[in-house]
N, C-alpha and C positions, 0 to 999 in steps of 0.2 A: 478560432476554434476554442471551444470550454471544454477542458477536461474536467471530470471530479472524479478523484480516488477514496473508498470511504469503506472501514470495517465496519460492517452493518451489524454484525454479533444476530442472526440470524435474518433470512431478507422475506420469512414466511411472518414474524413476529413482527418486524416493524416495518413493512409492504405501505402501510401509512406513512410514515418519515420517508421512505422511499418518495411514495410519489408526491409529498409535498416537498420536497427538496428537487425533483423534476419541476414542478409550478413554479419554483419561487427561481430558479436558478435560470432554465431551459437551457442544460451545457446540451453539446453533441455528443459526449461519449461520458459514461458513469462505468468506473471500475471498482466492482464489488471484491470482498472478501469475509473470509469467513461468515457465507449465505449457511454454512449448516442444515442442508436442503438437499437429499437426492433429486437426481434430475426428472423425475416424472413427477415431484409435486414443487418443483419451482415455478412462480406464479409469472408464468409466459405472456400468459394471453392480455395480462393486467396490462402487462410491462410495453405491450405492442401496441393495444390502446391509449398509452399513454406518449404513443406517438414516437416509440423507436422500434421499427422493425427489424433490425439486425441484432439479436442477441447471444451472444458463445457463451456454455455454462457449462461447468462440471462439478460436482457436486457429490456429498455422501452425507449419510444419516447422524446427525448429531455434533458432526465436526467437522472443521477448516471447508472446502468450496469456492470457488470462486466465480464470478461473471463478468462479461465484457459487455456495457448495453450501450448500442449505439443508434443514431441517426443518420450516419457518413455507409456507405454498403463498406463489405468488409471483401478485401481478393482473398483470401487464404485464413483459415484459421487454426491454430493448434493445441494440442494438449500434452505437454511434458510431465513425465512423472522423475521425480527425483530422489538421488540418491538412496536408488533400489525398493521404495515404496512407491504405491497407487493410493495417494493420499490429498491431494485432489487442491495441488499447490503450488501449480504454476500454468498458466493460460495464456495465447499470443494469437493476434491476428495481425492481419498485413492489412493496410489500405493504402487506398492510391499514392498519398506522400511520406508515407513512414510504416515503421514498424512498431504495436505496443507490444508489450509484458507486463503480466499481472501478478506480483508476485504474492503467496503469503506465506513468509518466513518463521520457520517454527519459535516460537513462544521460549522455547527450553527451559521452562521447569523451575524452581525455587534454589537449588545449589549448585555454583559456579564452578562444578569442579567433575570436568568428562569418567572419571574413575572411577565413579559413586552417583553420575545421572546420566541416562541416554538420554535422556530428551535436552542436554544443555550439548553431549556429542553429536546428536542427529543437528543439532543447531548449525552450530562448527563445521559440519559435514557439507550442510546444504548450501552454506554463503561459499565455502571454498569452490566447488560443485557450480556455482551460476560463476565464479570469478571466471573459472578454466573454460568454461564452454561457452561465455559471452566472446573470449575472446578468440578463442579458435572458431566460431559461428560467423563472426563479422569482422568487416572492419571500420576504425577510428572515424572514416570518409562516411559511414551509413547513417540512414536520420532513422535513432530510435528514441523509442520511449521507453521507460519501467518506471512502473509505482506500483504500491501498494503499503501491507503493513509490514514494515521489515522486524519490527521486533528489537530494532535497535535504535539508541539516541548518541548520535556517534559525536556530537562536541556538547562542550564544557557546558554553556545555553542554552542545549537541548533538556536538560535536566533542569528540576524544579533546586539540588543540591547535589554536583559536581564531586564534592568530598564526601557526602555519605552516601553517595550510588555507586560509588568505585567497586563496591563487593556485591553491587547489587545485579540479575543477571536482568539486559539491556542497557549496561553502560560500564561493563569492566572492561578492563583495557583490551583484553584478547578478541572481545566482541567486535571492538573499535577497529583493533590492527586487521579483523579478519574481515570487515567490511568496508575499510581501506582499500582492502586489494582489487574486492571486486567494483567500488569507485576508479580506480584506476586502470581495469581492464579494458574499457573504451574512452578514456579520457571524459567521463561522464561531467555534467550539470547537475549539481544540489538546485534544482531550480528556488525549494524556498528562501535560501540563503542567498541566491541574487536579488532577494525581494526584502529580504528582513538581514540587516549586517550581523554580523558574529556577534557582535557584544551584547545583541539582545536578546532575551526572552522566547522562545518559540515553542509552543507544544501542541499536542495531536491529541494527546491521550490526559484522560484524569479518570485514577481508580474508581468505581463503586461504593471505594470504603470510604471516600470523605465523602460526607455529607450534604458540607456546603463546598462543594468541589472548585465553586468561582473565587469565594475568600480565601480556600487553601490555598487553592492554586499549584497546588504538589502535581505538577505533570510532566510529560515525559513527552517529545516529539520522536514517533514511533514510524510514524506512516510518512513515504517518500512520497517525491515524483523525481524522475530523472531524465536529463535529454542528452544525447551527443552533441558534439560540438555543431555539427551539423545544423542542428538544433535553436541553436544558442540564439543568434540574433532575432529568432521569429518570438523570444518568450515577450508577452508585455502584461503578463500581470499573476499573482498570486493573490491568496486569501485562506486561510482555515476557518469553517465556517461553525466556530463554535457555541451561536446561537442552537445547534441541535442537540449537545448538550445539555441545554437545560427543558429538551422535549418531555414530555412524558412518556417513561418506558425506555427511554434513551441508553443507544448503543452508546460506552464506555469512550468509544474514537469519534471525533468530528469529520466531519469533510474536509478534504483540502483538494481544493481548486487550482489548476493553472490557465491561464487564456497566453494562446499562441495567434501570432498573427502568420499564416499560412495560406 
């Protein structure tokens, strides 16, 4: 099975990268985020011809959204609102051998410091929030999945510079500690970090503001995937596919891939 996880940064705008990334790839399940699409003009019918009829979305006008688009039928599907907003940031369906989650973890805002930004508290808020309720929901023994964009780059690697991200919000320490916890709430799998060792390089994400964002190279690994242990022995393969990157129009995050053998 190919999963792809990918913040599309709207999925009406670049519906082209979409389905050339269905062409070139043909995973069985693509987990969107931040489609920025209410649900009556998310483009459905496109997505069905292009050969996945099972597709879960929920969606609002201008911000975050999400979508599960698959090829595998789906038993159940769901839609979680979190910590006290309807803001359209967490999505889950059941199928026959597991369970996914689609997360998109709030962004939080330019200052690292909850007393002076809600949007770095609602941060804080919402990783403690999936810590506590993955683990009172399940347990350790169940085969699940979560990916998406977490909004965080939680080791040293994951950053383009370690020592001058420290202050920066996606990789200060409390970010790290508080998405710790909810790594450890099901004894979870960094799937890409079984694929690429710690001591190297790994990113998801490159701003808009560089230019030539491949010679910078300033990025950040943003966007998970994760498995239980459950999980674990079926993974055999990763990839971030950041030839989309240098598309024209191109969403800010790449795809990242896992293939499970299941």
């Amino acid at each position: 099975m190919k999963l792809i996880t990918w913040n599309i940064n709207s999925v009406r705008l670049r519906l082209p990268l979409l389905l050339k990334l269905i062409e070139e790839q043909q995973p069985d399940i693509i987990c969107l985020q931040e489609t920025k699409c209410p649900d009556e003009h998310f483009p459905l019918k496109e997505i069905k011809a292009a050969g996945y009829p099972y597709v879960h979305f929920h969606g609002m006008k201008s911000y975050n959204g999400l979508a599960i688009i698959s090829k595998i039928p789906f038993e159940e599907t769901e839609i979680h609102n979190r910590v006290g907003r309807e803001d359209c940031r967490h999505v889950a369906a059941k199928f026959k051998d597991f369970t996914l989650h689609n997360l998109y973890i709030p962004a939080g805002g330019d200052e690292p410091d909850v007393e002076v930004n809600d949007k770095f508290a609602h941060k804080l808020d919402f990783v403690d929030e999936m810590s506590a309720w993955f683990a009172e929901e399940y347990g350790k023994d169940e085969r699940l999945i979560v990916v998406g964009d977490f909004n965080i780059a939680p080791y040293e690697h994951d950053v383009w510079s370690h020592k001058q991200l420290l202050k920066i919000i996606s990789h200060t320490p409390i970010e790290v500690e508080k998405l710790a916890r909810m790594y450890e709430s099901l004894d979870w799998v960094d799937v890409a970090r079984e694929f690429v060792p710690m001591d190297e390089k790994c990113y998801t994400w490159w701003s808009y503001r560089n230019r030539d964002w491949r010679k910078s190279n300033r990025g950040r690994r943003l966007d998970h995937i994760w498995v239980t242990q459950g999980l674990k022995s079926s993974l055999s393969g990763h990839e971030v596919l950041d030839v989309f990157r240098d598309c024209e129009k191109p969403s800010d995050h790449a795809p990242v891939v896992a293939e499970l053998e299941l």
